[in-house]
ChimeraX commands (.cxc) that place a marker at each C-alpha (Angstrom):
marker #1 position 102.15,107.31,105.83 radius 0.5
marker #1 position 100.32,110.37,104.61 radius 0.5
marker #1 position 97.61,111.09,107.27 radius 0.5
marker #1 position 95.03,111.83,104.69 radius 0.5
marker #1 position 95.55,108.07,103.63 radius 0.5
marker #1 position 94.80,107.03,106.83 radius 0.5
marker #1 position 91.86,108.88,107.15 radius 0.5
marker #1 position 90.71,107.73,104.13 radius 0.5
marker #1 position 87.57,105.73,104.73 radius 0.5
marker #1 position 87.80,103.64,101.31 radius 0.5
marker #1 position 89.40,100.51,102.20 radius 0.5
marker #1 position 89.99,98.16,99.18 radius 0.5
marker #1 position 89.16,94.49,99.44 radius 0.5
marker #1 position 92.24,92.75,98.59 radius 0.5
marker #1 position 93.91,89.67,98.19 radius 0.5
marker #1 position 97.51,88.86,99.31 radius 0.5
marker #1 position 99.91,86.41,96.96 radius 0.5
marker #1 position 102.88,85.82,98.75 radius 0.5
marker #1 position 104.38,82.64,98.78 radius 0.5
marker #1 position 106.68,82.97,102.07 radius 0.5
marker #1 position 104.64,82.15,104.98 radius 0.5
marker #1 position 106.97,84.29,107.63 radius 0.5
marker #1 position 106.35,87.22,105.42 radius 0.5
marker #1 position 102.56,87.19,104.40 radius 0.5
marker #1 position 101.87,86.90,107.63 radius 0.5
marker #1 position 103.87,90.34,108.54 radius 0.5
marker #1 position 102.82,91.77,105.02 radius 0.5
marker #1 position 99.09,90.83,106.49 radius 0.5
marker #1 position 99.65,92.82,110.02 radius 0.5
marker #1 position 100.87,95.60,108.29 radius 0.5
marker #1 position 98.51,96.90,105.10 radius 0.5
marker #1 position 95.35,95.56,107.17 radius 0.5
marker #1 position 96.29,99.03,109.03 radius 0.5
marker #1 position 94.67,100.84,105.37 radius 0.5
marker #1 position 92.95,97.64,103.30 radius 0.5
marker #1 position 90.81,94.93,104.12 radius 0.5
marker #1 position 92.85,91.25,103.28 radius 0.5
marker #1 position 89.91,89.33,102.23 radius 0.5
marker #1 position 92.35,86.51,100.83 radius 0.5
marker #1 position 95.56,84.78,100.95 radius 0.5
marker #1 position 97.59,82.48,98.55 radius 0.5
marker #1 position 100.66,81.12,98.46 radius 0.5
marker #1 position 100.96,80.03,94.87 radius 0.5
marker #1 position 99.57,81.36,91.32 radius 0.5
marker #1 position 96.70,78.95,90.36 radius 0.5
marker #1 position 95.58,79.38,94.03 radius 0.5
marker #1 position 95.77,83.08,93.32 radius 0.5
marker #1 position 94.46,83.23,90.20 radius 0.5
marker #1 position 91.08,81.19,91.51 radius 0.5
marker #1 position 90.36,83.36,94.69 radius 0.5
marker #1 position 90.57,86.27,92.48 radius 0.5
marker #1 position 88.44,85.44,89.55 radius 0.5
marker #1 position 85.87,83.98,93.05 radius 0.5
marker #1 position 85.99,87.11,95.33 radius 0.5
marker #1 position 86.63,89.53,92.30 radius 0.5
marker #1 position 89.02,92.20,94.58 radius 0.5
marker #1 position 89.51,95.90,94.28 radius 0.5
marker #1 position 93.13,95.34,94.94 radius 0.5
marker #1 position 95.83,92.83,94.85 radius 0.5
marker #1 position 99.13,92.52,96.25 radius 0.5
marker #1 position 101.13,90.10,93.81 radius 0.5
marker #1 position 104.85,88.49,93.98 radius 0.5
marker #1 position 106.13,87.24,90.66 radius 0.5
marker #1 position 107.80,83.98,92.38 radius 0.5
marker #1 position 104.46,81.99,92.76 radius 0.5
marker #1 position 104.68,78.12,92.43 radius 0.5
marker #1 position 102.56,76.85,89.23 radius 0.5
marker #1 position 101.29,80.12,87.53 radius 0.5
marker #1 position 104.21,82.71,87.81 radius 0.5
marker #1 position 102.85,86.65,89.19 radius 0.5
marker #1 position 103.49,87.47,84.76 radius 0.5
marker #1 position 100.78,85.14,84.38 radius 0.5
marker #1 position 98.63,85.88,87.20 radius 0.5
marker #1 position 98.66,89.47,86.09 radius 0.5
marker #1 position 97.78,89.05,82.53 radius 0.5
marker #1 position 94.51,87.06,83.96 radius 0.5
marker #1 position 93.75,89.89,86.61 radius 0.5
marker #1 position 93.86,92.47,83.84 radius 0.5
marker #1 position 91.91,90.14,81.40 radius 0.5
marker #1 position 89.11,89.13,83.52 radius 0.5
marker #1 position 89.14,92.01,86.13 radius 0.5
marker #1 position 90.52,95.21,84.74 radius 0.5
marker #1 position 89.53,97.63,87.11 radius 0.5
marker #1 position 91.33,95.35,89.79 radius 0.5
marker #1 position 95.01,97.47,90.57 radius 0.5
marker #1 position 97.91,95.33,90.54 radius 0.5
marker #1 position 100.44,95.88,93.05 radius 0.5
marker #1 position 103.42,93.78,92.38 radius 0.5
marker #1 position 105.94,93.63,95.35 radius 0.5
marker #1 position 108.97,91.36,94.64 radius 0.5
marker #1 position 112.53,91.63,95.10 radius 0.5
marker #1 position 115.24,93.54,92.73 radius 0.5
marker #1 position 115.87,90.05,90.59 radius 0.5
marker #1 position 112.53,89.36,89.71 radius 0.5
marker #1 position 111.26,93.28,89.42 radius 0.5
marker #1 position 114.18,93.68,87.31 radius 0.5
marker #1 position 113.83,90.74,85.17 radius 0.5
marker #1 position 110.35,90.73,84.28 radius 0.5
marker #1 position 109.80,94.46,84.72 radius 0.5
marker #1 position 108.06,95.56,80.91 radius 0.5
marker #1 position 106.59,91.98,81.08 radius 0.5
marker #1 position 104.59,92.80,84.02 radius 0.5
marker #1 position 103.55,95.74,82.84 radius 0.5
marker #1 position 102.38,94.87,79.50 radius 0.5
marker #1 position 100.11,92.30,81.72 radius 0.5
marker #1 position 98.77,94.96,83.68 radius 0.5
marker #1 position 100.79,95.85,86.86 radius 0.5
marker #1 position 100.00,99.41,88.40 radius 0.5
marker #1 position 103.10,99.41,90.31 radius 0.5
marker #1 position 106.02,97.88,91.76 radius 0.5
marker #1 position 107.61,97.44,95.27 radius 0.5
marker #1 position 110.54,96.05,96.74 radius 0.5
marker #1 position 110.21,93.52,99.84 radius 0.5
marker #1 position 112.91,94.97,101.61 radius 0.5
marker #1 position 112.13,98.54,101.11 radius 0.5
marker #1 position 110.15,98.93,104.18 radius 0.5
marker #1 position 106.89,100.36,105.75 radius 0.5
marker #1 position 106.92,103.80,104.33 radius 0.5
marker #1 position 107.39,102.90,100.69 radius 0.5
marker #1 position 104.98,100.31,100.84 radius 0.5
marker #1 position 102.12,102.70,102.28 radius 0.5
marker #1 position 102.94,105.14,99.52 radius 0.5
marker #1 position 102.83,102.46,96.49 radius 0.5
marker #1 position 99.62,101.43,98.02 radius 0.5
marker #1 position 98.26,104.81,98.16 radius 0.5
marker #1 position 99.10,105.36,94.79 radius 0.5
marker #1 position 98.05,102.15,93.36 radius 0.5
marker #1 position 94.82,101.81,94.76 radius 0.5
marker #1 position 93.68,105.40,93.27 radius 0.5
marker #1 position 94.59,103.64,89.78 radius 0.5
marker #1 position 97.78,105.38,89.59 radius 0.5
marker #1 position 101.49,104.21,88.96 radius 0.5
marker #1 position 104.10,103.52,90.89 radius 0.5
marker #1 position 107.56,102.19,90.97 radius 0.5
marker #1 position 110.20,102.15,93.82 radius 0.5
marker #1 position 112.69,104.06,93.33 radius 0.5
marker #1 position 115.29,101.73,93.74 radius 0.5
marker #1 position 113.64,99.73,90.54 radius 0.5
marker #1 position 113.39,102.67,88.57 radius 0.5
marker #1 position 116.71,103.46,88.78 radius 0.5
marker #1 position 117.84,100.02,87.79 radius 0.5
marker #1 position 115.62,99.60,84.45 radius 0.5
marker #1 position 115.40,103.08,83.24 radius 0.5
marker #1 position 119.57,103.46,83.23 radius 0.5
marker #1 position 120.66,106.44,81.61 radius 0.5
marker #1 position 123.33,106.44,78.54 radius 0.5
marker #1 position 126.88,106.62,80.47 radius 0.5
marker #1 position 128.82,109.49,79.95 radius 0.5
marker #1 position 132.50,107.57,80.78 radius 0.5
marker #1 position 132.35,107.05,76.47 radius 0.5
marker #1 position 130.47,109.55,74.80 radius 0.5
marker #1 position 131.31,107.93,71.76 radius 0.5
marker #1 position 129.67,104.94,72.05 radius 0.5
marker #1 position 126.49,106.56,70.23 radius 0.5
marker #1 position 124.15,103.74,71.54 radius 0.5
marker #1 position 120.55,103.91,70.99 radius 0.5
marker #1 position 118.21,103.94,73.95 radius 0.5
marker #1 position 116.93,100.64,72.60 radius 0.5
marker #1 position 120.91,99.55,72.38 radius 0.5
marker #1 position 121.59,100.22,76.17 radius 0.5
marker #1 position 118.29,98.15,76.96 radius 0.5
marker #1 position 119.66,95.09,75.12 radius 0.5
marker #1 position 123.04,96.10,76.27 radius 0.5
marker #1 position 121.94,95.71,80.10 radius 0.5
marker #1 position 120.73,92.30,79.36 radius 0.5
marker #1 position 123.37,90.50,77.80 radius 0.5
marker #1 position 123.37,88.09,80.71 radius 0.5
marker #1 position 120.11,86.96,79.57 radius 0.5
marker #1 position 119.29,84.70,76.55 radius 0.5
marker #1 position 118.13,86.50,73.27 radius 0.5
marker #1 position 114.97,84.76,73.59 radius 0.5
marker #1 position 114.67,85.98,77.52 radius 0.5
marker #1 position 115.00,89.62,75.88 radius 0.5
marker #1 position 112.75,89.60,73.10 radius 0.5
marker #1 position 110.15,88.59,75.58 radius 0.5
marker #1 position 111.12,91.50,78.43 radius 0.5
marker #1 position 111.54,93.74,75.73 radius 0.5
marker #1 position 108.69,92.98,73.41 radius 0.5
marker #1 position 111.06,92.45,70.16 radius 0.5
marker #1 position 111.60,89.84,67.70 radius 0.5
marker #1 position 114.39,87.63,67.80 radius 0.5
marker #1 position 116.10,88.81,65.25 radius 0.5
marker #1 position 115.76,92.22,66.27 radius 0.5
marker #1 position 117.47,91.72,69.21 radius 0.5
marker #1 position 120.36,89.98,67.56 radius 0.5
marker #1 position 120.66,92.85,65.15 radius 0.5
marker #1 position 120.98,95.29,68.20 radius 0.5
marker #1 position 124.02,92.88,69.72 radius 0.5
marker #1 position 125.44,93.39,66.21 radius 0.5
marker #1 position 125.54,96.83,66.40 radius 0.5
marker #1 position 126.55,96.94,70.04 radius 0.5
marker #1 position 129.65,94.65,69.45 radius 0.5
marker #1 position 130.52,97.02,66.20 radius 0.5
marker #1 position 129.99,100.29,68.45 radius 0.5
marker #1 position 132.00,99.29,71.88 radius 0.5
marker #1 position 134.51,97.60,69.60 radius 0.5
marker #1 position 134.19,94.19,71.15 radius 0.5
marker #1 position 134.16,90.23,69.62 radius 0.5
marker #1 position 131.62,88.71,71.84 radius 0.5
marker #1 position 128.48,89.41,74.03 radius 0.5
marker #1 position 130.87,88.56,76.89 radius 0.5
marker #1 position 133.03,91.15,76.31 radius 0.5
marker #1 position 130.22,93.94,75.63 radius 0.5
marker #1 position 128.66,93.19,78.90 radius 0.5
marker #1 position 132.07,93.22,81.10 radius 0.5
marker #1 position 132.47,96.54,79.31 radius 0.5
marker #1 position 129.00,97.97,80.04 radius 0.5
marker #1 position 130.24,97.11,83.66 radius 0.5
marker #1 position 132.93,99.12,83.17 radius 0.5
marker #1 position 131.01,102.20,81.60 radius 0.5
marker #1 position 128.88,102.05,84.84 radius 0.5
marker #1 position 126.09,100.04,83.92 radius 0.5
marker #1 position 123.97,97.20,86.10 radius 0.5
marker #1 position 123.32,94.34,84.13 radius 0.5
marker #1 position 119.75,92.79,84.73 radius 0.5
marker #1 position 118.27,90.92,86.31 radius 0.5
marker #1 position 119.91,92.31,89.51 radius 0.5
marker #1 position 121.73,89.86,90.85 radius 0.5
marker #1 position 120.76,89.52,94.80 radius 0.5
marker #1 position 123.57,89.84,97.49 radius 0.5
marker #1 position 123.22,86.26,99.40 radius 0.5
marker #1 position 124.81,85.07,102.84 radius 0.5
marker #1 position 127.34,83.22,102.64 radius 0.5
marker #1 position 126.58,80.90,105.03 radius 0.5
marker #1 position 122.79,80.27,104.47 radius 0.5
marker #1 position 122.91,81.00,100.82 radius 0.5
marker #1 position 119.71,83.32,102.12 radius 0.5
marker #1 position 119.27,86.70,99.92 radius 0.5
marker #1 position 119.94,90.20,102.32 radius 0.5
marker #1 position 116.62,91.49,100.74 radius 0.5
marker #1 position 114.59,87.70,101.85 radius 0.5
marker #1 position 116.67,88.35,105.06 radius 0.5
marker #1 position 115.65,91.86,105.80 radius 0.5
marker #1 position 111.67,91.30,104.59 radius 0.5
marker #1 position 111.85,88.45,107.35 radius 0.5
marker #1 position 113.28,90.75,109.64 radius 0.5
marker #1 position 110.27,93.33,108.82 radius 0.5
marker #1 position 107.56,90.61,109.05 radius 0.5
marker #1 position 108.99,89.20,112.34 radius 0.5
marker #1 position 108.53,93.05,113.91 radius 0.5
marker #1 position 105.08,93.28,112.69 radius 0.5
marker #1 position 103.89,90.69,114.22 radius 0.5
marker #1 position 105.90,91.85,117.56 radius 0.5
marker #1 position 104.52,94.92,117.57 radius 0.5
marker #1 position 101.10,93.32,116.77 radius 0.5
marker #1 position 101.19,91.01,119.93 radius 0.5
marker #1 position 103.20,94.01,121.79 radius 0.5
marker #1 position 99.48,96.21,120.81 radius 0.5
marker #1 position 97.61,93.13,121.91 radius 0.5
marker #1 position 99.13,92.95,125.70 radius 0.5
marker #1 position 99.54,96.52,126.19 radius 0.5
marker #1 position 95.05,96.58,125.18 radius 0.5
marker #1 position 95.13,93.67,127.49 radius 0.5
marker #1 position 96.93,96.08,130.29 radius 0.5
marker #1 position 94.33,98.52,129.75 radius 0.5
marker #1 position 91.13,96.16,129.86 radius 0.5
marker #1 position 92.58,94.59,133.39 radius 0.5
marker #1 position 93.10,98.34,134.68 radius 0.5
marker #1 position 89.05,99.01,134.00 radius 0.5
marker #1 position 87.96,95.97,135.44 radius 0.5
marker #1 position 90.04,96.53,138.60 radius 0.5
marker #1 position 89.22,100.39,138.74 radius 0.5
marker #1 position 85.30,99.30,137.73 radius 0.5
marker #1 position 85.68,96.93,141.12 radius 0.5
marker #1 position 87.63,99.84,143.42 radius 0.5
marker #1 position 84.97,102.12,142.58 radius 0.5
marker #1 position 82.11,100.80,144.62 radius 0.5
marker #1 position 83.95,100.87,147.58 radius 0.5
marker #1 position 85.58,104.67,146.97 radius 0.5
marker #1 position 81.67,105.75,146.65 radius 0.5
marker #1 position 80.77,104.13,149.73 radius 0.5
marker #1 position 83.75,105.61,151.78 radius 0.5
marker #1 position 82.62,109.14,150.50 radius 0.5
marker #1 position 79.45,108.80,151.28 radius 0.5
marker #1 position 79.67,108.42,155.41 radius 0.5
marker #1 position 82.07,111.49,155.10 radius 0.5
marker #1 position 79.57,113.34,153.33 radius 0.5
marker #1 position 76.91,111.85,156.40 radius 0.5
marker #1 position 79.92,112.84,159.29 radius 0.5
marker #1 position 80.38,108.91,159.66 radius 0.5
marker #1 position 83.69,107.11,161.03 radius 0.5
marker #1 position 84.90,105.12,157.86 radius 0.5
marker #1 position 84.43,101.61,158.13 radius 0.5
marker #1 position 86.86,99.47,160.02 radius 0.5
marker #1 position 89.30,97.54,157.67 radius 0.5
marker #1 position 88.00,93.84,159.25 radius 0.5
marker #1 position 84.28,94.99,157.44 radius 0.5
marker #1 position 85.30,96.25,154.27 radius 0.5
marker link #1:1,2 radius 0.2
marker link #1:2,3 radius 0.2
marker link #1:3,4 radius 0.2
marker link #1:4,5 radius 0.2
marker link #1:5,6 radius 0.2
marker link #1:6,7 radius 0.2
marker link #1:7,8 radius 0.2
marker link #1:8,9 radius 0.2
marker link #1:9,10 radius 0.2
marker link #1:10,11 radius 0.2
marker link #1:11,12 radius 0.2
marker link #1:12,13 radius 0.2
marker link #1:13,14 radius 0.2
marker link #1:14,15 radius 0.2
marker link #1:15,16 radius 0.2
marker link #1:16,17 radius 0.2
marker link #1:17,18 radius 0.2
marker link #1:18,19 radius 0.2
marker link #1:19,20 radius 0.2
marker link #1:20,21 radius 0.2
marker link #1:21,22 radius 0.2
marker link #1:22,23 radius 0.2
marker link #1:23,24 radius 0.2
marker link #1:24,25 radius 0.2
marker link #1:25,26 radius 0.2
marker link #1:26,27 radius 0.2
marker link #1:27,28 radius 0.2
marker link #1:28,29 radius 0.2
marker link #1:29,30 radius 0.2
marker link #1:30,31 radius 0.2
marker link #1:31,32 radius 0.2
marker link #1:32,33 radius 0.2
marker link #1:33,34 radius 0.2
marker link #1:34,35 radius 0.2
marker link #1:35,36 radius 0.2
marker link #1:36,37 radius 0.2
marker link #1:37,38 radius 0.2
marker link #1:38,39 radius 0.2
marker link #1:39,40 radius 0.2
marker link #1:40,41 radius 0.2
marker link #1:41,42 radius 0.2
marker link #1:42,43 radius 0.2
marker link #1:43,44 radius 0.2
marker link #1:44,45 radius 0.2
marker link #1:45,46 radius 0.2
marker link #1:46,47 radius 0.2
marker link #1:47,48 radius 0.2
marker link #1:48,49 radius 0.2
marker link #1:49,50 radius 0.2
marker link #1:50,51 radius 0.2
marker link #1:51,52 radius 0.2
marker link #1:52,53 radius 0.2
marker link #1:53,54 radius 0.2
marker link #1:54,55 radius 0.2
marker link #1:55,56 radius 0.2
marker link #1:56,57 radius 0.2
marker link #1:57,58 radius 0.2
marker link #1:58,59 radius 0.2
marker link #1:59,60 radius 0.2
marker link #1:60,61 radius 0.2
marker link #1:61,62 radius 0.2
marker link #1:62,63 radius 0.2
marker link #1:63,64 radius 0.2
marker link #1:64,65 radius 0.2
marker link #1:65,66 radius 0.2
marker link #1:66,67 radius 0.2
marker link #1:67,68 radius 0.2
marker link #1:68,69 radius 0.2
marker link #1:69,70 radius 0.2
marker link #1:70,71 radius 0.2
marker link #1:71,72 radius 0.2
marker link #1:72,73 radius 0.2
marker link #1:73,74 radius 0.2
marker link #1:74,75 radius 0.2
marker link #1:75,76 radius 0.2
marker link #1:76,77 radius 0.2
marker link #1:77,78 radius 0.2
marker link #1:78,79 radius 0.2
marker link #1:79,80 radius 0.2
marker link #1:80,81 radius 0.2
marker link #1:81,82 radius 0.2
marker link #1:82,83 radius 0.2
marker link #1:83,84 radius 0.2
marker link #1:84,85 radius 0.2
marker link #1:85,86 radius 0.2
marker link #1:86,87 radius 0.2
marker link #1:87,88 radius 0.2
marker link #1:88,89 radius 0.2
marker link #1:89,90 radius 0.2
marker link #1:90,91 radius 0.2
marker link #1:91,92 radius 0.2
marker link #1:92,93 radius 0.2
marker link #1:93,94 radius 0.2
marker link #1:94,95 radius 0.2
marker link #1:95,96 radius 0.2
marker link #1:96,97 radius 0.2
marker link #1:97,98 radius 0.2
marker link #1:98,99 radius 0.2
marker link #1:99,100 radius 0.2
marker link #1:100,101 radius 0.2
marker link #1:101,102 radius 0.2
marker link #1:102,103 radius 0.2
marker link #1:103,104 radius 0.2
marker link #1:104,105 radius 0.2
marker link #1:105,106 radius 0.2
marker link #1:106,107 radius 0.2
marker link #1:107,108 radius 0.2
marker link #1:108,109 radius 0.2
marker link #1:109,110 radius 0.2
marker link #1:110,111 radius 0.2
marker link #1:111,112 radius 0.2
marker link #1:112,113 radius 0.2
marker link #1:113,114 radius 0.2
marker link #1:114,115 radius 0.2
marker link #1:115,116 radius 0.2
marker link #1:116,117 radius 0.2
marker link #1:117,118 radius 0.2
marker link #1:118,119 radius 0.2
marker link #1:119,120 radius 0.2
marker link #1:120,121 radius 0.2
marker link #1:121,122 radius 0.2
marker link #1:122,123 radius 0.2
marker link #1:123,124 radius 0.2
marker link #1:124,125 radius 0.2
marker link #1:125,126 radius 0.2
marker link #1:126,127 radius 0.2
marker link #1:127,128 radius 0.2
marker link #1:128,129 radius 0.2
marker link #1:129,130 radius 0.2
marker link #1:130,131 radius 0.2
marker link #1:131,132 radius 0.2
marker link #1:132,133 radius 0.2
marker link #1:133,134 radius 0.2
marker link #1:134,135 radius 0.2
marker link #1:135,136 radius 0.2
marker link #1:136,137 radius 0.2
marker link #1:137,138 radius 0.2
marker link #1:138,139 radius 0.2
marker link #1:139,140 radius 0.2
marker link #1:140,141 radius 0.2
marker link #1:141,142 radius 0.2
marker link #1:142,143 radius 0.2
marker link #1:143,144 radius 0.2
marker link #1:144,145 radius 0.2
marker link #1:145,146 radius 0.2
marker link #1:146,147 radius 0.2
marker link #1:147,148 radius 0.2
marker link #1:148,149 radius 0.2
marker link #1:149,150 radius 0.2
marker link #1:150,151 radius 0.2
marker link #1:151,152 radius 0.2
marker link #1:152,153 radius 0.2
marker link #1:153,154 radius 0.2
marker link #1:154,155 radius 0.2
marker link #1:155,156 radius 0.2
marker link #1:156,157 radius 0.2
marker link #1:157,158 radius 0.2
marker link #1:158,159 radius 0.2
marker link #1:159,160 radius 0.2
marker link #1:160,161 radius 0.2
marker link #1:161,162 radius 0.2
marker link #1:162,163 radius 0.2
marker link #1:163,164 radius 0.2
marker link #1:164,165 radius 0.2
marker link #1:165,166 radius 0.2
marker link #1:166,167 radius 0.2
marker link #1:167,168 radius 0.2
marker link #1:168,169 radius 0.2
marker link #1:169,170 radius 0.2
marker link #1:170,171 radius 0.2
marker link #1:171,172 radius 0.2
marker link #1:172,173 radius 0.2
marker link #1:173,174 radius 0.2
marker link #1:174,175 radius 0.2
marker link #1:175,176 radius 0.2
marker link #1:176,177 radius 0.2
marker link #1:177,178 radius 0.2
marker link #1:178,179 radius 0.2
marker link #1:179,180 radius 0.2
marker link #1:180,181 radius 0.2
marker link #1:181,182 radius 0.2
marker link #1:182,183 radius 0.2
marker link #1:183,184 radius 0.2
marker link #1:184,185 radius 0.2
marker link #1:185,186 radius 0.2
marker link #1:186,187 radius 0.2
marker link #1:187,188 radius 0.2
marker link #1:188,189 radius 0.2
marker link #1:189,190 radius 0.2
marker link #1:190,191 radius 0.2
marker link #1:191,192 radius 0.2
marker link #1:192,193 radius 0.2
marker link #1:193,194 radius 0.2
marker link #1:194,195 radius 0.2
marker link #1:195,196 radius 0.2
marker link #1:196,197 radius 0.2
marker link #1:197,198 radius 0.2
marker link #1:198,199 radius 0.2
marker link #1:199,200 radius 0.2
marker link #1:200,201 radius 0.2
marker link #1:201,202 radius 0.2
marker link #1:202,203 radius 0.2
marker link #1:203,204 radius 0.2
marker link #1:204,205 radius 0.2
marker link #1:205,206 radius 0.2
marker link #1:206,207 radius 0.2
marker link #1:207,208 radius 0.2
marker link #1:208,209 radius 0.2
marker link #1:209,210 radius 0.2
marker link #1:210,211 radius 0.2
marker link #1:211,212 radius 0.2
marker link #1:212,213 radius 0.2
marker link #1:213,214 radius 0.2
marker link #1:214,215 radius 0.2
marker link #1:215,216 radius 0.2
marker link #1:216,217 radius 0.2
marker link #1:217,218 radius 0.2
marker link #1:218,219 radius 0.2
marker link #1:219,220 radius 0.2
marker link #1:220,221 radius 0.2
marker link #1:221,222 radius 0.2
marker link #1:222,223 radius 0.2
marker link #1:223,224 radius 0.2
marker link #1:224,225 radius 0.2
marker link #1:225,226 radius 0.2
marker link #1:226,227 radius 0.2
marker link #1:227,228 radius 0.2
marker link #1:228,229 radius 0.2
marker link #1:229,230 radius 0.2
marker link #1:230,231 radius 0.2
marker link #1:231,232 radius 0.2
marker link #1:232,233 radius 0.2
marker link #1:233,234 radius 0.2
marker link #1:234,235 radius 0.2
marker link #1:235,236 radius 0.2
marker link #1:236,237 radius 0.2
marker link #1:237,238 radius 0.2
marker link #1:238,239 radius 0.2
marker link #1:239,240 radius 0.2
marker link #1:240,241 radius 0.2
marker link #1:241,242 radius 0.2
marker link #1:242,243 radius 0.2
marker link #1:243,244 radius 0.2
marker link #1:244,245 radius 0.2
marker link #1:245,246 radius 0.2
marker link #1:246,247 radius 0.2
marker link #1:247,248 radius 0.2
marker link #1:248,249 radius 0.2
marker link #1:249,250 radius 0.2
marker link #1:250,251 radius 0.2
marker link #1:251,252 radius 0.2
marker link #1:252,253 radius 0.2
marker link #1:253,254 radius 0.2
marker link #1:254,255 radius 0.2
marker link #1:255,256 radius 0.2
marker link #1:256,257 radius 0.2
marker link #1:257,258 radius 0.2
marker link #1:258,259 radius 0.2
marker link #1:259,260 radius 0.2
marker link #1:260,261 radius 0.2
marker link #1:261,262 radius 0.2
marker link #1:262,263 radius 0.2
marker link #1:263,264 radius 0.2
marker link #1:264,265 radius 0.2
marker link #1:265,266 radius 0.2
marker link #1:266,267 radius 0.2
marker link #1:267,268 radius 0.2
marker link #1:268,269 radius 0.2
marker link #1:269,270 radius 0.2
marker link #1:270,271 radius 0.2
marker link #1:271,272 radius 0.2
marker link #1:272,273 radius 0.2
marker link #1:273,274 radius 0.2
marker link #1:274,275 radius 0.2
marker link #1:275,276 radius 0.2
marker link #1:276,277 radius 0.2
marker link #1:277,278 radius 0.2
marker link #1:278,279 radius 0.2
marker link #1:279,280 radius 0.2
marker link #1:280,281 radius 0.2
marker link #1:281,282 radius 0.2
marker link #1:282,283 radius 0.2
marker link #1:283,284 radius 0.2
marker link #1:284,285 radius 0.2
marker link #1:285,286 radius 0.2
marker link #1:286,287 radius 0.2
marker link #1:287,288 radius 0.2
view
């Protein structure tokens, strides 16, 4: 983290939505280093309350929230409190699915889980200044870039957005992409016509095969567990934060037992040099 952050002596009160347990409480450990957690919540309507009570300068927001979804708890931040920064730190499906929503509501930036310590300082840095930010890794997924394998495709920046979601419903896209209905059927038209294909099916295998990720990123998942990698590593990232808390904790333990036992030595050390100071014999072990 840049040392000028840590320095910094602004530290933004801010509430934590994060509905994993395991990982709030490592998420907690972690940014309390630069910004004071002055709440925690597990679902949105929770969420929502705590902010609209303790009015934050900051919040830390997942979009998979039990009851009110992070879209919603966003658009009520921004409503009620907009000079509260929005930090929304999800995983690639739900960052990649409700991406524009999220930031027509108001998100400042966005963070993956899984991406680590470093990235998160920097989106916080960035955020809490009241600028934007967006992992990389997120950027690269819903900004994709016209594929050069056809040239001749001649799709429309709008086209390749609509294109990208064909696994989602029309109405699922109108609402990510702010369009009417009928406007997004009109761009499958002229995406079918263009990549020369009969059905939506067929135009997203083929965007596949031009080189394009279609959204919402579908997450990797073990087999065994049916667990996500990225849930799997952010576990793995909470569980050492909270190590290396407790690890901090015993070694300031160590210390504090090492004064008290040097604070008790001392006395006696003093005494010693004194009679050689005075030319005296040291006292006999049997009457120290």
């Amino acid at each position: 983290m840049d040392s000028t952050f840590r320095s910094n002596p602004f530290r933004p009160r801010t509430i934590l939505c994060e509905r994993h347990e395991l990982i709030r409480f490592g998420l907690k450990r972690v940014v309390s280093e630069v910004v004071d957690i002055i709440g925690e919540a597990a679902d949105g309507m929770t969420a929502t309350e705590m902010i609209r009570r303790q009015r934050p300068d900051f919040v830390i927001l997942d979009v998979d929230l039990d009851v009110l979804n992070g879209v919603e708890v966003c658009r009520r931040v921004s409503q009620e409190l907009p000079n509260s920064n929005v930090l929304v730190l999800t995983d690639s499906y739900h960052a990649t699915k409700y991406h524009n929503q999220l930031m027509r509501a108001g998100a400042r930036g966005f963070c993956l889980k899984s991406s680590g310590p470093r990235t998160l300082f920097e989106a916080i840095e960035q955020v809490t200044r009241a600028l934007p930010y967006c992992d990389p890794k997120i950027t690269q997924l819903v900004k994709q870039a016209p594929s050069t394998s056809m040239p001749n495709c001649n799709l429309t920046d709008r086209e390749i957005e609509v294109l990208i979601r064909l696994d989602l419903r029309n109405k699922e896209i109108a609402e990510e992409l702010d369009m009417k209905l009928r406007t997004v059927e009109k761009h499958i038209e002229c995406i079918l016509a263009k990549l020369k294909v009969p059905t939506r099916t067929a135009a997203a295998l083929k965007a596949v095969q031009l080189g394009y990720v279609l959204l919402p990123k579908m997450p990797g998942r073990d087999p065994v567990t049916g667990v996500t990698h990225e849930q799997t590593v952010a576990e793995l990232q909470a569980e050492l934060a909270i190590a290396n808390e407790h690890l901090r904790a015993l070694l300031k333990q160590n210390e504090l037992l090492k004064e008290a036992l040097n604070e008790k030595i001392r006395p006696v050390d003093e005494e010693e040099e004194k009679r050689k100071r005075m030319g005296l014999n040291p006292k006999p072990e049997n009457e120290q």
